[in-house]
PABAMAR-733140 format. One record per residue (C-alpha): x, y, z; residue number from 1; residue in one letter. Coordinates in Angstrom, 3 decimals, padded with zeros to 6 digits. Example, Ala and Ser with C-alpha at 12.3 -4.5 7.8 and 13.67 -1.06 7.14 Angstrom:
! residues 2
<node xx="012.300" yy="-004.500" zz="007.800" i="1" aa="A"/>
<node xx="013.670" yy="-001.060" zz="007.140" i="2" aa="S"/>
***
This chain:
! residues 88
<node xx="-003.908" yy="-000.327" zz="-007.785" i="1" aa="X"/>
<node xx="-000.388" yy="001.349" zz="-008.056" i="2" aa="X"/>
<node xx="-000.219" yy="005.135" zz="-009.284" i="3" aa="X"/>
<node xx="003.200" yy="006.326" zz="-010.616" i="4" aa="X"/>
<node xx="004.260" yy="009.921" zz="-010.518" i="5" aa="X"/>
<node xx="007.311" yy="011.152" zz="-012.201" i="6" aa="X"/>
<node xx="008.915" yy="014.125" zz="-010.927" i="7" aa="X"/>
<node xx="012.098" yy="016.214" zz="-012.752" i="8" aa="X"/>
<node xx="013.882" yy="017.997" zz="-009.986" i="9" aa="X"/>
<node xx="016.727" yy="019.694" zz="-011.211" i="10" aa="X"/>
<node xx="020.249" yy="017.603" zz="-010.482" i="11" aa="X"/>
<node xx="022.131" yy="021.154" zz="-009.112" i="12" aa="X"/>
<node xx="018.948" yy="021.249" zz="-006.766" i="13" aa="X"/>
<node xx="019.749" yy="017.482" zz="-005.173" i="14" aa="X"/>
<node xx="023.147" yy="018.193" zz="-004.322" i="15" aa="X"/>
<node xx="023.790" yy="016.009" zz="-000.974" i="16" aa="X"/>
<node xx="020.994" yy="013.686" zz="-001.145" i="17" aa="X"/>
<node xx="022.636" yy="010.772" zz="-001.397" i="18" aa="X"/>
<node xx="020.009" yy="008.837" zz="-003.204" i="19" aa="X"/>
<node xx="017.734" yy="009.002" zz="-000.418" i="20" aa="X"/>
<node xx="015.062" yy="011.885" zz="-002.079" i="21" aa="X"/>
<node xx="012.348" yy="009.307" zz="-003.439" i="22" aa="X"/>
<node xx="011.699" yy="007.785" zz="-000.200" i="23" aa="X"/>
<node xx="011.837" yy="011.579" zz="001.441" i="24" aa="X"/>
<node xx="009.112" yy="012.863" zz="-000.764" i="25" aa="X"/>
<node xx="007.107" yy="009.683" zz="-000.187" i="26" aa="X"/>
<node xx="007.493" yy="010.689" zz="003.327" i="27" aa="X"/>
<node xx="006.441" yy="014.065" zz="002.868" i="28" aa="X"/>
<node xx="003.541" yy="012.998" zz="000.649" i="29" aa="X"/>
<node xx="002.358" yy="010.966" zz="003.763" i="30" aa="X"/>
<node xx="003.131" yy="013.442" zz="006.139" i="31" aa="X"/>
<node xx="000.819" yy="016.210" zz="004.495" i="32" aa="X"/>
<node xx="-001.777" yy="013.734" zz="003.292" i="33" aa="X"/>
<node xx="-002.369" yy="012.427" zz="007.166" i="34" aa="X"/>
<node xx="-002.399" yy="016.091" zz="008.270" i="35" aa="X"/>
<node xx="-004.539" yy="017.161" zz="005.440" i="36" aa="X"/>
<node xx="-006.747" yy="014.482" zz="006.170" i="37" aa="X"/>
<node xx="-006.644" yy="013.035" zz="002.531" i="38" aa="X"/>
<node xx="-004.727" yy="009.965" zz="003.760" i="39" aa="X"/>
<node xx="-005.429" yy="007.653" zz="006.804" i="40" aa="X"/>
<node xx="-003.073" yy="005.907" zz="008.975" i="41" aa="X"/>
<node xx="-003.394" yy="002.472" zz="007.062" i="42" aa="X"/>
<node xx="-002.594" yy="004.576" zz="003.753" i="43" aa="X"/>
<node xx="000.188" yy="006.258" zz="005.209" i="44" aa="X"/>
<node xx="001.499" yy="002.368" zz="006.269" i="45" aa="X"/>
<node xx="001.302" yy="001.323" zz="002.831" i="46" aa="X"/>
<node xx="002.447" yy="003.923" zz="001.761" i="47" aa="X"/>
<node xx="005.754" yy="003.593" zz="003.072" i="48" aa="X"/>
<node xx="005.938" yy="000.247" zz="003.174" i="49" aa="X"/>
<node xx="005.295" yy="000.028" zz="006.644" i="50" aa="X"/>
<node xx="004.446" yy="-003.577" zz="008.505" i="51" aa="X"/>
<node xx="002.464" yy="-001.890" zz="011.410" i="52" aa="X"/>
<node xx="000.042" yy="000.976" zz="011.524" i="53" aa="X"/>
<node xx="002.052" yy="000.750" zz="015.261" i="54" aa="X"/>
<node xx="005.523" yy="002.237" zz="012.990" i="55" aa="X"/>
<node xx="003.036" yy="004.581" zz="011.015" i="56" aa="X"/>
<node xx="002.119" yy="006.183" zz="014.404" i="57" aa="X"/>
<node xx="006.074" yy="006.345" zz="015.372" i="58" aa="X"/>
<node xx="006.996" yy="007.496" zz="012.069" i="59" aa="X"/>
<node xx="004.078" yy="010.385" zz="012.900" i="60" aa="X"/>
<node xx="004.870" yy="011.274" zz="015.748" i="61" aa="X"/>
<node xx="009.126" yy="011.600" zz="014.827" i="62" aa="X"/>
<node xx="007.646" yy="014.040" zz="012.730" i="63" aa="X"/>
<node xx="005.629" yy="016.106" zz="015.413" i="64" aa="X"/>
<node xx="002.312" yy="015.102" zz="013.569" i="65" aa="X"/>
<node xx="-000.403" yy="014.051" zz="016.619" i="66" aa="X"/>
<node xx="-002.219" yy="010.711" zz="014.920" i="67" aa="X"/>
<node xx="-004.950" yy="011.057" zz="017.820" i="68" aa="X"/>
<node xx="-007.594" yy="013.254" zz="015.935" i="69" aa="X"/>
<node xx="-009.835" yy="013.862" zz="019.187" i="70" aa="X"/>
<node xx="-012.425" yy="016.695" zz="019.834" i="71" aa="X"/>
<node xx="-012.541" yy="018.164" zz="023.859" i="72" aa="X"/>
<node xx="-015.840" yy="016.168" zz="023.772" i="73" aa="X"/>
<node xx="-014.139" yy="012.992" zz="022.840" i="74" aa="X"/>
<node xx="-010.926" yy="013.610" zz="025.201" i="75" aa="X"/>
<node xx="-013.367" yy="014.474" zz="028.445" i="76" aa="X"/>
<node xx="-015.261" yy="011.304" zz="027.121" i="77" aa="X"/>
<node xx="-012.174" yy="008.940" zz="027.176" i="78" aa="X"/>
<node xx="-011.046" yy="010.153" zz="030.051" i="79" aa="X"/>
<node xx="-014.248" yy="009.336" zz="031.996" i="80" aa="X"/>
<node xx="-013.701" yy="006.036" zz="030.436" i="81" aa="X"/>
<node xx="-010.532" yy="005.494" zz="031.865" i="82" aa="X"/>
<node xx="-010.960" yy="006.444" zz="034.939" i="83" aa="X"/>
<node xx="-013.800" yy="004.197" zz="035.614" i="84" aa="X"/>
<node xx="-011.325" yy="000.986" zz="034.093" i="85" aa="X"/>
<node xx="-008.477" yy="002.382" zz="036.239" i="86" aa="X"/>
<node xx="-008.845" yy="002.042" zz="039.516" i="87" aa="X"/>
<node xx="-006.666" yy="004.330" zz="041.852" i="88" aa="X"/>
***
């Protein structure tokens, strides 16, 4: 299922955009829905046409937004974990 949204944005208010405005509000759309919870790494892929959910966490992360959701619990936990696999 595809959903099409129409937006009217004033032309004075692009000025210097160069064309490039729909695929920065579908980024910002992904951006906030990720962060907001709302969308999940595989939407955020689709979204923006992504290949790999590997260049939807890059694209996160160029954008400050941490893709790792983990509770202390869950750190401490996967830390244990790896330092039982890793040897030192």
């Amino acid at each position: 299922m595809e959903v099409s949204v129409k937006v009217a944005i004033p032309d004075d208010a692009l000025s210097g955009q160069n064309g490039e405005i729909s695929h920065r509000i579908l980024e910002e759309f992904a951006l906030e829905g990720f962060k907001s919870g709302q969308l999940t790494i595989a939407q955020v892929r689709r979204i923006l046409g992504l290949e790999t959910s590997t260049q939807a966490h890059e694209f996160l992360a160029a954008h400050g937004v941490p893709w790792v959701d983990y509770d202390d619990a869950e750190l401490q936990r996967e830390l244990e974990t790896l330092k039982e696999l890793v040897p030192r």
